[in-house]
C-alpha positions as CSV (number, residue, x, y, z in Angstrom):
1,X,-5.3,-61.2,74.8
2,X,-2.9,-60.8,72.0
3,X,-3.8,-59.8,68.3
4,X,-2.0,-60.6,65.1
5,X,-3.1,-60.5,61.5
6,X,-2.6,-63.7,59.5
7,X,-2.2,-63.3,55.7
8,X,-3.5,-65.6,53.2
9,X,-7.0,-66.8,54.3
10,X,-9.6,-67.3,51.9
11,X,-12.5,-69.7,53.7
12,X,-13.8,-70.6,56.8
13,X,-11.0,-73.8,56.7
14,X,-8.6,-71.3,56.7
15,X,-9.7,-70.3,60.1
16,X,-10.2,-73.6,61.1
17,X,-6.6,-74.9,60.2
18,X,-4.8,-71.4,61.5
19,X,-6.9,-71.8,64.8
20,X,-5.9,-75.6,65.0
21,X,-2.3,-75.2,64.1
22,X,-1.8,-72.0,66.9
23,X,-3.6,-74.6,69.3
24,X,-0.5,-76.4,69.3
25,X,1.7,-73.8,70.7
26,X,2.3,-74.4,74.6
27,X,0.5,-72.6,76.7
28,X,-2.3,-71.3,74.3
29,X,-5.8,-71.5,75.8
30,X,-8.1,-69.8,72.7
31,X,-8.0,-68.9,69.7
32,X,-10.2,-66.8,67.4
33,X,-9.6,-66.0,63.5
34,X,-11.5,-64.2,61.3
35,X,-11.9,-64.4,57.8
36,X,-10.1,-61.1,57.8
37,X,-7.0,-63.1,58.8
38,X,-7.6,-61.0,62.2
39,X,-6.5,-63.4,64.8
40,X,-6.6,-63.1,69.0
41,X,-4.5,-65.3,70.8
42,X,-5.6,-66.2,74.6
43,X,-2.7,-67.1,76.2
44,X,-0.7,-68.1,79.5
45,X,2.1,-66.0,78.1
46,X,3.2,-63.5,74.8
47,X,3.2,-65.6,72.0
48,X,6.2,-65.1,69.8
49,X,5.6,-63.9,66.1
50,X,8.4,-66.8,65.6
51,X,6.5,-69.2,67.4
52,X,3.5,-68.5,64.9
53,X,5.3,-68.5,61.7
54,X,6.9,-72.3,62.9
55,X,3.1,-74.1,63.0
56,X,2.6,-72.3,60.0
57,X,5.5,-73.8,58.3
58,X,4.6,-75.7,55.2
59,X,1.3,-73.7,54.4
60,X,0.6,-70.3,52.4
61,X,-0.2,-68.5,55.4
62,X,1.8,-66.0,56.8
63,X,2.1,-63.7,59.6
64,X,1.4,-59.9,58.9
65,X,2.3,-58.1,62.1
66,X,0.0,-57.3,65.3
67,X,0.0,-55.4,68.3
């Protein structure tokens, strides 16, 4: 499981649209955001910070770091 923080999230369709968007991202099996803008990733494989930013592209959201 991988964590990052998501900046930017002010509603419940925030976490819908982040969660939708990281969906996208090959090989990504779950993903859970809070309202917080804490997100975990469940993955096949490490998910790139760049990889997050580029389904993010075009919206306010950004990413704010993770572990």
């Amino acid at each position: 499981m991988q964590t990052i923080q998501i900046l930017g999230l002010t509603c419940s369709a925030c976490q819908k649209l982040i969660s939708k968007k990281i969906k996208t991202i090959a090989d990504v099996e779950a993903v859970t955001v809070e309202l917080s803008g804490a997100t975990a990733i469940k993955a096949q494989r490490e998910i790139s910070e760049n990889e997050i930013k580029k389904v993010l592209t075009g919206t306010h959201y950004t990413v704010g770091g993770g572990k």
